[in-house]
Phi, psi and omega in degrees: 000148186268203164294304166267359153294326190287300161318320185291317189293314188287343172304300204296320185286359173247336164289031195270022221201343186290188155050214213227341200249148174268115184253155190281178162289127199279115157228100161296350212277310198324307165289336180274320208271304198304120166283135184102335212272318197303145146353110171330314224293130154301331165211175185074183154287113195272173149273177157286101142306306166325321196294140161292168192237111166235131165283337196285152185291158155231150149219178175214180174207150195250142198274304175321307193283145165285180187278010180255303247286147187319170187230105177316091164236156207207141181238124174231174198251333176243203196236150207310288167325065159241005148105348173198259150344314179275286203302343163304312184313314211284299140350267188304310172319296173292336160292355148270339165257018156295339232195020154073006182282344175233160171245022155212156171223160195234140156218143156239140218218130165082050177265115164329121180294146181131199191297319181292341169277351191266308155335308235235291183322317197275005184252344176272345175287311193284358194228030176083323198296129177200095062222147180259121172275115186273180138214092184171120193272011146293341163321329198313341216257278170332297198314276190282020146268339175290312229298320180307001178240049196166056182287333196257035194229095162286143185216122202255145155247127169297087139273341166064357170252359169098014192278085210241112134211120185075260193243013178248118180242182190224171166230137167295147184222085196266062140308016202236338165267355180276336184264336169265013125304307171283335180277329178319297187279342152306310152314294190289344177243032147229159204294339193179258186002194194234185195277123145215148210218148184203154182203156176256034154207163167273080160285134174344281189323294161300316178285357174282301178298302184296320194268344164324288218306291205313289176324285193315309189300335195293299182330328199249309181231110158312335188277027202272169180243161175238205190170113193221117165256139188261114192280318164095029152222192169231348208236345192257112151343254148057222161305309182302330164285316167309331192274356212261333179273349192297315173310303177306331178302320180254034157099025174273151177246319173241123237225128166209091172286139165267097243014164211281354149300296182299336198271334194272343189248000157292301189316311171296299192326290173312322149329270173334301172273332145114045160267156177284154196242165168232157176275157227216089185046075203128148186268122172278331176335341184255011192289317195157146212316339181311311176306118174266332230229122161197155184211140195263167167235125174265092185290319160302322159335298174282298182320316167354292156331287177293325163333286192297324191295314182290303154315346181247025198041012157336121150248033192237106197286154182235186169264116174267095186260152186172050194321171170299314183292339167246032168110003198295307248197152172184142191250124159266130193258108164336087191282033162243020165192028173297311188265060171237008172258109170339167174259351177303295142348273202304353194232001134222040140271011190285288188326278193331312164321292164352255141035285178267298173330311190259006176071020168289321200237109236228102201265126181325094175281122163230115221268348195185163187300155206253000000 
């Protein structure tokens, strides 16, 4: 791992102190470093089997919100501070309850998908909390086995697929339009080569992103070409950078990962070979001189939604969207590397936002090889 990956995780390790919830000290490495170690699972964001596992709740509580108002719990398989995925949750929880919409939030960080994700759902049902959040789509399996002893408690899973029945919903992760915003600006700012794209399953979500990225890069030079390798962890570092230098070797230049082992091992490659990279749910800018590119995703948005279903008494759970154009996603450009982006480039990646913002222009969801 380098160096300037290891500052960045301890910088995310020194915000552990922040907010209402108690977080261990963050070493993402722990998870990050190990090869091999993440989950089998073919999908979503796995977990660390390896990783230690605490159950225990964090909460806060808001003076604004009434004593009705729902009480927000969220289980996740790594730990909130990681710079991206987790830590949007982590995020978004508390910006509902800063803002009186939960009067609790419940978090749990580093849970196993299995007997311990079963444990921890069925213990935030019995103890009120509605709506529950697994946020991981190894969760999918746990989710609807509490949930079915618990009809009036909506209980949500990262499936990212419309996977909707009764009091079980799923949320979207429409990274594919933010990333085809990033292949613009990857294209304006190298002279040539092609996409290389990695996710650590070959997944909607991801393979959506990798043909975005592609799409977008095209807009500035048509002829580019691509690559999208499925790495087959979510969490080893690693392995994602060999597959990322195997790509710069057959011309890739622009670099777009899909969760955070393969996006932290794109990110070294690129580094190396001296292509540019995008940052992965979170600004990556401090990973290394590579990051051009990054986009956060506003998970309060969404927890909002199941927020709001639950306050109107609702128990029938949905697909929870929250697209680029109504606030989901925003992209951030490395201003210590703005001008290495064309003004050609840069002014319609303007258009495009635009655009997109206003529902003229409908960026290609392509969920899998055609």
């Amino acid at each position: 791992m380098t160096s300037s990956l290891l500052t960045f995780l301890r910088g995310l390790a020194s915000r552990s102190g922040r907010g209402r919830a108690r977080v261990p000290v963050l070493f993402l490495a722990l998870v990050l470093i190990a090869a091999a170690c993440g989950s089998d699972s073919d999908d979503g964001d796995a977990s660390d089997d390896s990783s230690d596992t605490t159950a225990a709740a964090d909460s806060g509580d808001s003076g604004d919100a009434s004593s009705d108002a729902p009480k927000l719990a969220i289980v996740y398989s790594a730990e909130w501070f990681d710079g991206s995925w987790g830590e949007a949750a982590y995020d978004g929880a508390n910006a509902l309850l800063d803002a009186g919409l939960v009067s609790d939030i419940a978090l749990s960080e580093s849970v196993p998908p299995g007997a311990e994700a079963e444990r921890a759902l069925r213990a935030y049902a019995e103890d009120g909390y509605n709506p529950i959040i697994a946020h991981s789509f190894d969760f999918g399996d746990d989710v609807k086995k509490v949930a079915a002893d618990f009809p009036d408690t909506i209980f949500v899973y990262a499936g990212g697929f419309g996977d909707v029945n009764a009091n079980v919903g799923d949320y979207d992760q429409p990274f594919y339009q933010a990333a085809y915003l990033e292949g613009i600006l990857a294209a304006g700012a190298t002279d040539g080569g092609a996409v290389a794209g990695a996710g650590g399953f070959e997944i909607p979500a991801c393979y959506s992103m990798y043909e975005a990225f592609l799409a977008g890069a095209k807009e500035v030079r048509p002829d580019t070409e691509g690559s999208f390798v499925a790495v087959g962890d979510w969490y080893d570092v690693q392995l994602a950078k060999e597959a990322a230098l195997g790509q710069a070797e057959a011309g890739a230049t622009m670099f777009i990962g899909c969760g955070q082992g393969p996006t932290f091992g794109q990110i070294e490659a690129a580094n190396d070979a001296g292509g540019v990279s995008s940052g992965y749910v979170g600004d990556m800018s401090g990973v290394g001189d590579s990051v051009l590119v990054s986009f956060d995703w506003n998970l309060g948005a969404v927890f909002e939604q199941m927020v709001a279903d639950v306050a109107a008494g609702s128990n029938e759970a949905r697909y929870y969207s929250v697209p680029l154009s109504e606030g989901g996603m925003s992209v951030v450009i490395d201003e210590a590397d703005a001008d290495m982006i064309s003004a050609e480039a840069m002014a319609l990646y303007e258009q495009r936002l635009s655009e997109i913002e206003a529902g003229t222009f409908e960026v290609p969801f392509v969920p899998e090889r055609g």
